[in-house]
C-alpha positions in Angstrom: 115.6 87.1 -101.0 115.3 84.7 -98.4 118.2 82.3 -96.8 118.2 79.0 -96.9 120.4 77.7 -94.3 119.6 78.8 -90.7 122.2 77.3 -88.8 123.4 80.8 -87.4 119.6 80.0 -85.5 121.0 76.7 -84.1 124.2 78.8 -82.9 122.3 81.4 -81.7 120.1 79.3 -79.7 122.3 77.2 -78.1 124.6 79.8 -77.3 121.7 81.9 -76.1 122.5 85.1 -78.0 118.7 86.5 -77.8 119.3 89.1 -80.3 120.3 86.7 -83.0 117.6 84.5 -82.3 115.0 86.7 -82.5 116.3 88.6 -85.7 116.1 85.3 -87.1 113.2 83.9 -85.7 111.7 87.0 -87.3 112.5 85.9 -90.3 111.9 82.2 -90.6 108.4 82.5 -88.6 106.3 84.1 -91.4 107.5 81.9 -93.4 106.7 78.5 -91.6 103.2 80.3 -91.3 103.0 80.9 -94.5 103.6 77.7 -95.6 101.2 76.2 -94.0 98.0 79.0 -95.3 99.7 78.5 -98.8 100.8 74.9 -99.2 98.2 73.2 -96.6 95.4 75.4 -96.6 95.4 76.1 -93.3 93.8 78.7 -91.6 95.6 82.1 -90.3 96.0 81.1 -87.0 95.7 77.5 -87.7 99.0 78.1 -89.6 99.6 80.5 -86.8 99.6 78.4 -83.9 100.7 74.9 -85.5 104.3 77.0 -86.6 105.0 77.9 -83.3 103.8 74.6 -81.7 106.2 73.4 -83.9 109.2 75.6 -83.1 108.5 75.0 -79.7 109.0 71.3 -80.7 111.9 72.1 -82.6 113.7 74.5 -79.9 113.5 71.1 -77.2 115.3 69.2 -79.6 117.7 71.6 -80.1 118.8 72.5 -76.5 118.7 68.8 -76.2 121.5 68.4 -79.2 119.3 66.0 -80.7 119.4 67.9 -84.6 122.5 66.4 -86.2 122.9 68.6 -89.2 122.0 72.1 -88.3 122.3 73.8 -92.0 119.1 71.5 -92.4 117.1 73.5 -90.2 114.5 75.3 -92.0 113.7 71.8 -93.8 113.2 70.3 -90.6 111.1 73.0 -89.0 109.0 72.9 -92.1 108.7 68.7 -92.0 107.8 69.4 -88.2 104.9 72.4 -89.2 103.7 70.1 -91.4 103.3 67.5 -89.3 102.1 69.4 -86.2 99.1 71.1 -88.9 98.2 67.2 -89.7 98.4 66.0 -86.8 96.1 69.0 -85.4 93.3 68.5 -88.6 93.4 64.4 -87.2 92.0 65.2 -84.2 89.8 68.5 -85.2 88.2 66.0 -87.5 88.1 63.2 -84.5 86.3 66.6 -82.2 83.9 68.4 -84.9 82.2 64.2 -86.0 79.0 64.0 -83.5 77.5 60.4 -83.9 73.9 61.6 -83.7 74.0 63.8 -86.2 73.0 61.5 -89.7 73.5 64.4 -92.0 75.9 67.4 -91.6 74.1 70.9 -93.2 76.8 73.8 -94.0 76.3 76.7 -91.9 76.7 80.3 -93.9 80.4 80.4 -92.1 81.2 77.3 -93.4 80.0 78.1 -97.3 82.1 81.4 -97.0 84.7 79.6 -96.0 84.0 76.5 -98.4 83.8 80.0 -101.0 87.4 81.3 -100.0 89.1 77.7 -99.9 87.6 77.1 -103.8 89.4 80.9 -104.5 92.6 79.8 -103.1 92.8 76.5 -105.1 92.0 78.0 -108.1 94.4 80.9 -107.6 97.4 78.2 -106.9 96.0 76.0 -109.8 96.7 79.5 -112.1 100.2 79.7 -110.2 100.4 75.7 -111.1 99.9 76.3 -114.9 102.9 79.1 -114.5 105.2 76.4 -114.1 107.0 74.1 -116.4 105.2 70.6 -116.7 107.9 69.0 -115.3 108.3 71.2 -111.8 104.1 71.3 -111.8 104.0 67.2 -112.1 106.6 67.4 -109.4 105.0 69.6 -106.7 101.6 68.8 -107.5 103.1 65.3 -106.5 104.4 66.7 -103.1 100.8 68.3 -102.7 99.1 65.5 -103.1 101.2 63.4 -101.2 102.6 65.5 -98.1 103.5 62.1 -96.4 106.2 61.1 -99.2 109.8 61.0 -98.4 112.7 62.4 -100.4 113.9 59.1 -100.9 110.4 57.7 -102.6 109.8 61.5 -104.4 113.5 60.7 -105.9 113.1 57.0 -107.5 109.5 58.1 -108.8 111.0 61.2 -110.5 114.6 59.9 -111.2 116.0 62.8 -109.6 118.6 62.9 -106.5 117.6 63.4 -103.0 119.1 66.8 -103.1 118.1 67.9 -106.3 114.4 66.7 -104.8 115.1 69.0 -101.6 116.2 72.1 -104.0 113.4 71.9 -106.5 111.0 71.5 -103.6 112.3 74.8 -102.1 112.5 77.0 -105.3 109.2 76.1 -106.5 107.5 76.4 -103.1 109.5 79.6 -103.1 107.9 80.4 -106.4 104.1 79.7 -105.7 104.0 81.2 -102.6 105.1 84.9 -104.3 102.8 83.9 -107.3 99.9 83.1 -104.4 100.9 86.6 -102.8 100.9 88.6 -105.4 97.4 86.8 -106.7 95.5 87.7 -103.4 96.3 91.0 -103.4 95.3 91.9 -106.9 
C-alpha cells in the first residue's frame, strides 16, 4: 500500500539525509510517472521526464522553505507534474504546427500510436464503469477538467475540500491498479 504523506521527504531533504531521500524518492517517482501515462496520457518518457522536471521544480522550492505544509507533498508534486506535462504539450503543439502545411496526413507511427491511445481510453473507460456513479461523475470531472481547483470541484459536488482531496486520491489510487492490471492481461 502506498503512503500518503511524504513529509519524512521534506525532512530528509532538508536535512540532507541521502539515504532517506532516495528510499523515498524511489517510491514516490513511479508514481508521479505513472500518473501522468495513466491520468494524462502521456507518453513513457513524456511522463518520464515531465516528473522529474517537476521534482526538480519542487526540490528548489523546498531548500528554499517556500512549501508551507509539508504532509501536502505528494499533492503538490502531483499539481506541479501536471502542470509541467501541460505546460510541455503547449509548446510541443506551438513546435510540431508548420504554417505551410494546409493539411496534416498521419504517418504509420502516428496511427499506431493514434491505435494504442484509443486502447488506453477504452481500457480506463472499462475501469470508469467499475466505479460507483457518483466517484465516476466525480473523476471523470477532474479528467475533463485538470485545471479545476478543490475549491470549485467542492461547490459543484457539494463535498468539502478534503473530502475532494481524499476521493481524488483513492479513486486515482483505484484506476491506476484497474489500468495495470488491464494492460497486462
Amino acid at each position: 500500500m502506498y503512503r500518503v504523506d511524504y513529509s519524512d521527504l521534506v525532512d530528509a531533504l532538508l536535512d540532507g539525509d541521502e539515504e532517506t531521500s532516495n528510499r523515498l524518492l524511489k517510491e514516490v517517482m513511479p508514481r508521479l510517472v505513472d500518473y501522468l501515462q495513466v491520468v494524462m496520457n502521456a507518453s513513457p518518457q513524456e511522463a518520464q521526464e515531465c516528473a522529474y522536471q517537476a521534482f526538480s521544480d519542487v526540490l528548489e522550492r523546498i531548500r528554499a522553505e517556500k512549501i508551507k505544509e509539508s504532509k501536502y507533498i505528494f499533492s503538490y508534486l502531483i499539481t506541479t507534474s501536471r502542470n509541467q506535462y501541460l505546460h510541455f504539450k503547449k509548446t510541443q503543439h506551438r513546435f510540431d504546427l508548420d504554417p505551410d502545411d494546409g493539411l496534416h496526413q498521419a504517418q504509420p507511427a502516428e496511427q499506431v500510436k493514434s491505435l494504442i491511445d484509443e486502447e488506453r481510453m477504452e481500457i480506463l473507460e472499462s475501469c470508469l464503469d467499475q466505479l460507483d456513479p457518483d466517484d465516476k461523475e466525480l473523476i471523470s470531472y477532474m479528467l475533463a477538467n485538470p485545471k479545476a481547483t478543490t475549491k470549485q470541484i467542492s461547490q459543484k459536488f457539494g463535498l468539502s475540500g478534503a473530502n475532494v482531496r481524499t476521493k481524488k486520491s483513492r479513486l486515482t489510487h483505484r484506476l491506476h491498479h484497474c489500468f495495470k492490471r488491464k494492460m497486462s492481461s
